[in-house]
PDB file of N, CA, C and O in Angstrom:
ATOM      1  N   UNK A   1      35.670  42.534  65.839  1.00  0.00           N
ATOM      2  CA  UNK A   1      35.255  41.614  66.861  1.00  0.00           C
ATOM      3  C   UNK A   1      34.097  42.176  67.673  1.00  0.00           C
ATOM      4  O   UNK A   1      33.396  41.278  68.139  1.00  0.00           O
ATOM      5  N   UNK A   2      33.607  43.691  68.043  1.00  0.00           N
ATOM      6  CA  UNK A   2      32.957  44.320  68.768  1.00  0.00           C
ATOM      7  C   UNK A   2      31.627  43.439  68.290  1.00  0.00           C
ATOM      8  O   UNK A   2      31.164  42.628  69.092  1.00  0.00           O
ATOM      9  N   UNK A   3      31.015  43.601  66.978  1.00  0.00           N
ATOM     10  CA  UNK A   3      29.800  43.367  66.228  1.00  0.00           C
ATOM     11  C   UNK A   3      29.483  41.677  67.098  1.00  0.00           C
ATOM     12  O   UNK A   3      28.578  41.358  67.869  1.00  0.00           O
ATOM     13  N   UNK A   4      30.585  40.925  66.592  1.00  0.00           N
ATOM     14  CA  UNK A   4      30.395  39.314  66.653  1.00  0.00           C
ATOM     15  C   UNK A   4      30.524  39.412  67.923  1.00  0.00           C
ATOM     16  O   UNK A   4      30.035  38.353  68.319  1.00  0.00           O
ATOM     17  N   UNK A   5      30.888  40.034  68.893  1.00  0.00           N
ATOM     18  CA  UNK A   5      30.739  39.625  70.541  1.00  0.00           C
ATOM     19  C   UNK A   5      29.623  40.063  70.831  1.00  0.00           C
ATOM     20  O   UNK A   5      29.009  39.068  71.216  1.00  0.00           O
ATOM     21  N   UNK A   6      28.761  41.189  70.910  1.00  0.00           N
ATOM     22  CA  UNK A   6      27.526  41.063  70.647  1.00  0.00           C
ATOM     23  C   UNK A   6      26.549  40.479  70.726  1.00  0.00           C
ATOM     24  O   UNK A   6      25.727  40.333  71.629  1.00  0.00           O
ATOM     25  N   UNK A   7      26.693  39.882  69.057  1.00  0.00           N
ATOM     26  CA  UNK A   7      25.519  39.189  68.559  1.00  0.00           C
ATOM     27  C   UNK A   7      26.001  37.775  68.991  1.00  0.00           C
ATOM     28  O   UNK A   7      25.141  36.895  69.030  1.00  0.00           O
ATOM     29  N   UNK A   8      27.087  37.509  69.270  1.00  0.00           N
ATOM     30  CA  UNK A   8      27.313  35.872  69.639  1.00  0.00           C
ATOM     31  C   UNK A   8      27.007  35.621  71.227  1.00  0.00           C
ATOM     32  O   UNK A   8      26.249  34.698  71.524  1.00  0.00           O
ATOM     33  N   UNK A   9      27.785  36.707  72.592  1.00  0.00           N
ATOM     34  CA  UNK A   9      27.573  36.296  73.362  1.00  0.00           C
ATOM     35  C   UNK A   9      26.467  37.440  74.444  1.00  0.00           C
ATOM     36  O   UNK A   9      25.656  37.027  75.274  1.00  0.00           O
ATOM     37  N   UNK A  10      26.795  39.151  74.063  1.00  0.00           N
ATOM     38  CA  UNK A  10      25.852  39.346  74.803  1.00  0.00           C
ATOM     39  C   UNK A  10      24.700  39.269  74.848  1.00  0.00           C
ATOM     40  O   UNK A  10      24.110  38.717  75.777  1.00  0.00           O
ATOM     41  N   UNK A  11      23.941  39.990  73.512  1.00  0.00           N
ATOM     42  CA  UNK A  11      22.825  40.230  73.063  1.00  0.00           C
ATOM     43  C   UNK A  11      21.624  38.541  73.668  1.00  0.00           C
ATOM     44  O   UNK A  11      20.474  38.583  74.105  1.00  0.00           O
ATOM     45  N   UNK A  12      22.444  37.393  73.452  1.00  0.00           N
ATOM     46  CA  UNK A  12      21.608  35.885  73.566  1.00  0.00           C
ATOM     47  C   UNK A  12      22.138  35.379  75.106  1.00  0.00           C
ATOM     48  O   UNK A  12      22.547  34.229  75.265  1.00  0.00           O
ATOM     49  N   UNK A  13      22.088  36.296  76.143  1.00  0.00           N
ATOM     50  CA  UNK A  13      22.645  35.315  77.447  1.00  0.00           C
ATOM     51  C   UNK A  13      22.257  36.199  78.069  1.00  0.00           C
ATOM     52  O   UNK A  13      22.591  37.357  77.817  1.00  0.00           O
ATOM     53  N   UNK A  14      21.413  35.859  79.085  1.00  0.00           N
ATOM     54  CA  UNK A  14      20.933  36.779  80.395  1.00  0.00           C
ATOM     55  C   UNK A  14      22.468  36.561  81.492  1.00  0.00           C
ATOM     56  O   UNK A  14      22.452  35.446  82.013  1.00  0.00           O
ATOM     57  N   UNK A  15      23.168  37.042  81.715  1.00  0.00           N
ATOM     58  CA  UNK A  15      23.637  37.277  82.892  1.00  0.00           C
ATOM     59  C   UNK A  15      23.276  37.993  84.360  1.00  0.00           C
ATOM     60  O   UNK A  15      22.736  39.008  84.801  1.00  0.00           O
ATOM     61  N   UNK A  16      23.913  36.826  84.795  1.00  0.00           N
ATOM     62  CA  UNK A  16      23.108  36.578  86.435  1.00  0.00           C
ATOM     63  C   UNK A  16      23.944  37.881  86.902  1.00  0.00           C
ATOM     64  O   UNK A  16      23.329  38.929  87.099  1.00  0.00           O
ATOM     65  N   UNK A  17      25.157  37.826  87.056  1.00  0.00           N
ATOM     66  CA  UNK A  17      25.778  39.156  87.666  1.00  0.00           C
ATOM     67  C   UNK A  17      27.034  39.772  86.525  1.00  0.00           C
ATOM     68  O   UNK A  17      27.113  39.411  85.350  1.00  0.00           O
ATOM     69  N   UNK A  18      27.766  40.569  87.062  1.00  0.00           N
ATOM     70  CA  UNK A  18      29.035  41.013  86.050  1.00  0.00           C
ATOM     71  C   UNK A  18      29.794  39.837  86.689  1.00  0.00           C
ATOM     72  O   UNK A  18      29.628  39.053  85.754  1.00  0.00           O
ATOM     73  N   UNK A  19      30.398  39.235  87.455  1.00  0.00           N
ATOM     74  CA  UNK A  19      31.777  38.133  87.312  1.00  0.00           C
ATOM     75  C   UNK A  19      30.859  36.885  86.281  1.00  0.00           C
ATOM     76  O   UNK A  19      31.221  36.367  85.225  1.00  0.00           O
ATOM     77  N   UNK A  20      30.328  36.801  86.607  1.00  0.00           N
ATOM     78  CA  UNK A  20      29.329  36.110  85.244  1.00  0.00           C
ATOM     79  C   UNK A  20      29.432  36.494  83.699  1.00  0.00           C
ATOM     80  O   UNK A  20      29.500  35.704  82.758  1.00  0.00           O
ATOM     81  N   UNK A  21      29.429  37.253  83.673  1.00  0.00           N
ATOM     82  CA  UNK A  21      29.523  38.004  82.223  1.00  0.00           C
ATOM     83  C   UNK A  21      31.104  38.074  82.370  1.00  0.00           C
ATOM     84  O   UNK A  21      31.472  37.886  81.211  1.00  0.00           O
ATOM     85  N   UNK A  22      32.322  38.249  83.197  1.00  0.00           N
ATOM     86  CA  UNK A  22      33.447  38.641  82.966  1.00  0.00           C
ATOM     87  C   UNK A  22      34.167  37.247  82.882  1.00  0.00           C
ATOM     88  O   UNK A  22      35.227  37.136  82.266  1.00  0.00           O
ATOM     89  N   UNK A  23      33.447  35.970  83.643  1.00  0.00           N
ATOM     90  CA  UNK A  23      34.005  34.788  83.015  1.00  0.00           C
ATOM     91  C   UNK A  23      34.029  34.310  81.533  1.00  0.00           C
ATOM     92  O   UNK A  23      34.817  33.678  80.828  1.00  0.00           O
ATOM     93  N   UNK A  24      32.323  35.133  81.316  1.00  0.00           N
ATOM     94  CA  UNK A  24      32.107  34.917  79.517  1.00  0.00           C
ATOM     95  C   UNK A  24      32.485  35.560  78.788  1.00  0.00           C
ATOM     96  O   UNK A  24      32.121  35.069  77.720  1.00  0.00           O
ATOM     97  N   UNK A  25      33.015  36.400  78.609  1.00  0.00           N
ATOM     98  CA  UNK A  25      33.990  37.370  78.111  1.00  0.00           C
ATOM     99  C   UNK A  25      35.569  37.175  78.000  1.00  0.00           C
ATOM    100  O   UNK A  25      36.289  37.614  77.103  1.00  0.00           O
ATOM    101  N   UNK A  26      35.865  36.585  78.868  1.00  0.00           N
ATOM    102  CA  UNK A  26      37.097  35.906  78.806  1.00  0.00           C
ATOM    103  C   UNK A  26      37.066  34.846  78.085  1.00  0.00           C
ATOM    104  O   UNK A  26      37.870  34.871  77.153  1.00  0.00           O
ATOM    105  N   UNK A  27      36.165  33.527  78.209  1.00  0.00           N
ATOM    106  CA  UNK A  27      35.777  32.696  77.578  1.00  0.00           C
ATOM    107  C   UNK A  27      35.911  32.694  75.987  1.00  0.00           C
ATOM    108  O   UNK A  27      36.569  32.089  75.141  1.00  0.00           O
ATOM    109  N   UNK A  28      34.901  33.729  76.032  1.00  0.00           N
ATOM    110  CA  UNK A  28      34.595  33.845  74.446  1.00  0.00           C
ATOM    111  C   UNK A  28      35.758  34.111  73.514  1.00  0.00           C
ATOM    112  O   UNK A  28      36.152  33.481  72.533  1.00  0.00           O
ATOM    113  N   UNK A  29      36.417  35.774  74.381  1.00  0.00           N
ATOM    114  CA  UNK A  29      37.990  35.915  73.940  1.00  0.00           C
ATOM    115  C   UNK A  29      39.246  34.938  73.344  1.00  0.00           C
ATOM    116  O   UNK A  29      39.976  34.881  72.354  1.00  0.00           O
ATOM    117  N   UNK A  30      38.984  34.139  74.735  1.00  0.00           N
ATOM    118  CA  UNK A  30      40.321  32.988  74.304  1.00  0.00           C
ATOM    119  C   UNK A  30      39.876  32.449  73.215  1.00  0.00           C
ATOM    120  O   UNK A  30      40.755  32.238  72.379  1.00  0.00           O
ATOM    121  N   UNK A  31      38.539  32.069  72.849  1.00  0.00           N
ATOM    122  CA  UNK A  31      38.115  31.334  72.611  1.00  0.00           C
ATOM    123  C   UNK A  31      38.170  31.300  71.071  1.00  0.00           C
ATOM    124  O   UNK A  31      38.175  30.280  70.382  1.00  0.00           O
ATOM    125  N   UNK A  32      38.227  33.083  70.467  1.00  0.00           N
ATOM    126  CA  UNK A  32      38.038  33.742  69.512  1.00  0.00           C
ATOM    127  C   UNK A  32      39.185  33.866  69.184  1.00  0.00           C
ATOM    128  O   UNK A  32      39.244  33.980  67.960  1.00  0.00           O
ATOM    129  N   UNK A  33      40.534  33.917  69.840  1.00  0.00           N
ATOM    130  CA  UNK A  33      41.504  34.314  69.536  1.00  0.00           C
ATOM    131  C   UNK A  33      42.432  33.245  69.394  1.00  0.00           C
ATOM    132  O   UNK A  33      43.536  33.383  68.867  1.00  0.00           O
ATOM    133  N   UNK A  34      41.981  32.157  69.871  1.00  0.00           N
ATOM    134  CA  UNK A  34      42.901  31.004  70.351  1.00  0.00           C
ATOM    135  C   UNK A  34      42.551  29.635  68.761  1.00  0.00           C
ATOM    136  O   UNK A  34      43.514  29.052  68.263  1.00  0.00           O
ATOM    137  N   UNK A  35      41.539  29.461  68.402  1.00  0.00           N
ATOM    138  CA  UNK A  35      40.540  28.613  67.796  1.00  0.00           C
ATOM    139  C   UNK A  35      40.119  29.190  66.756  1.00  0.00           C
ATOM    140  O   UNK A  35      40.444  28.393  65.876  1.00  0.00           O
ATOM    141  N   UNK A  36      39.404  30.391  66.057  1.00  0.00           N
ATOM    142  CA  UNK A  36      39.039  30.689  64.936  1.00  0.00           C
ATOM    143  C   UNK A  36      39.826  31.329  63.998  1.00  0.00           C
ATOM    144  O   UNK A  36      40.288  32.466  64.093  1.00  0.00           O
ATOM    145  N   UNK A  37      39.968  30.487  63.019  1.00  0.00           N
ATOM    146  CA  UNK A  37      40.887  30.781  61.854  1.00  0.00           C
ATOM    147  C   UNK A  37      40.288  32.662  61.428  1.00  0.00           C
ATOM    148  O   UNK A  37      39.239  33.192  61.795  1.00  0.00           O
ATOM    149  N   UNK A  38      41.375  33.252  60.591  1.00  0.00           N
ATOM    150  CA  UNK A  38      40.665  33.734  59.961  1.00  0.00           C
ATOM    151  C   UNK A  38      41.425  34.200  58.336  1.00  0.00           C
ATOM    152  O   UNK A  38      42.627  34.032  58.131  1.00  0.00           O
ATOM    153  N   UNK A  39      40.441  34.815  57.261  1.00  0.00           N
ATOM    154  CA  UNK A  39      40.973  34.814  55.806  1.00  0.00           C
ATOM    155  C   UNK A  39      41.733  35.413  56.030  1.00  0.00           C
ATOM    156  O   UNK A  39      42.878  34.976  55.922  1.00  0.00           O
ATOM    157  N   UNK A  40      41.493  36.747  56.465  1.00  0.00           N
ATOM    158  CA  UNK A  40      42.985  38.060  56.647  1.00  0.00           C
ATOM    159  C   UNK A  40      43.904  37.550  56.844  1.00  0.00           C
ATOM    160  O   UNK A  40      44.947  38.071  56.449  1.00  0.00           O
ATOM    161  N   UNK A  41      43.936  36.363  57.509  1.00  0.00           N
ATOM    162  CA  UNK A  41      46.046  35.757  57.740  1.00  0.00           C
ATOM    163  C   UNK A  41      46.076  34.755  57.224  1.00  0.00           C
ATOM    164  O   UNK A  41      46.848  33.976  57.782  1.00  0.00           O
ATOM    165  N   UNK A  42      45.309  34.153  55.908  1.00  0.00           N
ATOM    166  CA  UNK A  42      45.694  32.623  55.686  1.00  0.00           C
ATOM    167  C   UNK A  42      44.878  31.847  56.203  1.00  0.00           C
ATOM    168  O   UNK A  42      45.352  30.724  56.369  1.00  0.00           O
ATOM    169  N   UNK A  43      43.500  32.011  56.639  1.00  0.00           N
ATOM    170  CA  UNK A  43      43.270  31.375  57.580  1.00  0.00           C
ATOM    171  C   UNK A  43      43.751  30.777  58.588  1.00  0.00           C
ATOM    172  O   UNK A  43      43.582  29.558  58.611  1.00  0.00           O
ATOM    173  N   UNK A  44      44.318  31.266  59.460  1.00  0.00           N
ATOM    174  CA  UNK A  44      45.507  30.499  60.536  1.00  0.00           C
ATOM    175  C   UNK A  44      44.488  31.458  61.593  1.00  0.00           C
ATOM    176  O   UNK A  44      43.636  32.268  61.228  1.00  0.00           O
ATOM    177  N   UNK A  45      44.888  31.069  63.099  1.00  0.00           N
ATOM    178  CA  UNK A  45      44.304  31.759  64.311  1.00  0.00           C
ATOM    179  C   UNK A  45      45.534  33.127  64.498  1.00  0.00           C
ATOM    180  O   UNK A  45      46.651  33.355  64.034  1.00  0.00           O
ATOM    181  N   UNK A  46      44.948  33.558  65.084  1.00  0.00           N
ATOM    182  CA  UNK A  46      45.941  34.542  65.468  1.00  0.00           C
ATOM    183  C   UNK A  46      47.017  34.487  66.683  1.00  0.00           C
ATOM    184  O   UNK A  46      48.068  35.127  66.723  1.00  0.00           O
ATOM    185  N   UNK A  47      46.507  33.544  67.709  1.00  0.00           N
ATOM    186  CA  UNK A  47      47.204  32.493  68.254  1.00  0.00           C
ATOM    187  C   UNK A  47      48.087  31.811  67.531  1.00  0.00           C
ATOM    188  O   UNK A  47      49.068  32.366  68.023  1.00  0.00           O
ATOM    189  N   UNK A  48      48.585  31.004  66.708  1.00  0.00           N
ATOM    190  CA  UNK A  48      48.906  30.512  65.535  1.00  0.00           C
ATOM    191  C   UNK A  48      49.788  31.384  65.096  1.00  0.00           C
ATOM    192  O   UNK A  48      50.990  31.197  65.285  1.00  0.00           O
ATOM    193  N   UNK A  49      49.367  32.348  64.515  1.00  0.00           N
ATOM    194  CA  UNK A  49      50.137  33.691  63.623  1.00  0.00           C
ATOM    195  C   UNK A  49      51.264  33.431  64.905  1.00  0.00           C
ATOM    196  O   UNK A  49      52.227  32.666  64.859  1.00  0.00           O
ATOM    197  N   UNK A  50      50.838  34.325  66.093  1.00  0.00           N
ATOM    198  CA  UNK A  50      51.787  35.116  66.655  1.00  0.00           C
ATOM    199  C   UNK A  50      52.979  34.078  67.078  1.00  0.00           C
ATOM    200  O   UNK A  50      54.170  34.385  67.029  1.00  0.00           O
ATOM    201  N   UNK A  51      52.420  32.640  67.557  1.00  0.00           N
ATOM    202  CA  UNK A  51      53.312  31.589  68.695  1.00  0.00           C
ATOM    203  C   UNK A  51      54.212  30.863  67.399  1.00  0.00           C
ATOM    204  O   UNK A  51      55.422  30.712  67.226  1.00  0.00           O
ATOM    205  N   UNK A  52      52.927  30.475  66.538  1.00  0.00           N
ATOM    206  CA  UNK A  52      54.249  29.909  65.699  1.00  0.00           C
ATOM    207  C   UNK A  52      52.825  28.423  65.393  1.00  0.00           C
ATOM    208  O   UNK A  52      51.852  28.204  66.114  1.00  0.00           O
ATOM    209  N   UNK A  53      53.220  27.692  64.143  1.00  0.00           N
ATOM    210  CA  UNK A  53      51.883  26.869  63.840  1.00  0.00           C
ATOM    211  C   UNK A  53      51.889  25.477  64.528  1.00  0.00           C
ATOM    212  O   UNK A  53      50.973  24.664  64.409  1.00  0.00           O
ATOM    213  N   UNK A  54      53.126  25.269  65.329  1.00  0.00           N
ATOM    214  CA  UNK A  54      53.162  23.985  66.598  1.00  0.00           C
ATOM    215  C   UNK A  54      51.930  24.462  67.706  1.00  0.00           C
ATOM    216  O   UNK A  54      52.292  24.034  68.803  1.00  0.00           O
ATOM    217  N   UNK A  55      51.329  24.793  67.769  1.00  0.00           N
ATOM    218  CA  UNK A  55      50.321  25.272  68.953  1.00  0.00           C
ATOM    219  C   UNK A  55      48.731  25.051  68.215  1.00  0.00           C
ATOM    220  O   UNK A  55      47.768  24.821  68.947  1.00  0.00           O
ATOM    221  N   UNK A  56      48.575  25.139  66.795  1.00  0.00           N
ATOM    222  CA  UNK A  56      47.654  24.769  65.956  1.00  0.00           C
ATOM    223  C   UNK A  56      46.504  23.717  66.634  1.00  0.00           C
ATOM    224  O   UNK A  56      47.023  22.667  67.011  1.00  0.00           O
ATOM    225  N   UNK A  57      45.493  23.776  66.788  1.00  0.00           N
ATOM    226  CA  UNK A  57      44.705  22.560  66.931  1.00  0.00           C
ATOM    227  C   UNK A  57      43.559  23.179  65.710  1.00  0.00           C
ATOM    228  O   UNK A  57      43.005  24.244  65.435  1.00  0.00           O
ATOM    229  N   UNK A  58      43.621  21.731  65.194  1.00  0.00           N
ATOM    230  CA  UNK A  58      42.438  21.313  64.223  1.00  0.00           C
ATOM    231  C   UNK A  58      40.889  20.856  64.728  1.00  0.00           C
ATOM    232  O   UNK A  58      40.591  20.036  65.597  1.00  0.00           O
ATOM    233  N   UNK A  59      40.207  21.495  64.062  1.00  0.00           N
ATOM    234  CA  UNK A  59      38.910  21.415  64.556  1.00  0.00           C
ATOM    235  C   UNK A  59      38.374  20.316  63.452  1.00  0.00           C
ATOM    236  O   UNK A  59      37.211  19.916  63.494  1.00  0.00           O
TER     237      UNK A  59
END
């Protein structure tokens, strides 16, 4: 995840201050963890994996 946070949110966003950057960071997190499937588990979220696949939203 280090690489893709990065190149997805720091490297392309000027942040105005750090609670700025620590809202987007959280953001991105949930966001990554909650919503993007991935191959390593079946494609399922890891959200998903852990809660159980009633919590699933389809994109």
């Amino acid at each position: 995840m280090q690489g893709k946070l990065k190149y997805e949110l720091i490297y392309i966003y000027d942040f105005e201050s750090p609670g700025q950057l620590r809202k987007a960071l959280a953001a991105y997190i949930n966001e990554y963890n909650t919503y993007r499937p991935r191959s390593s588990i079946g494609d399922l979220c890891p959200e998903v994996l852990y809660h159980g696949p009633h919590l699933h939203i389809a994109s």
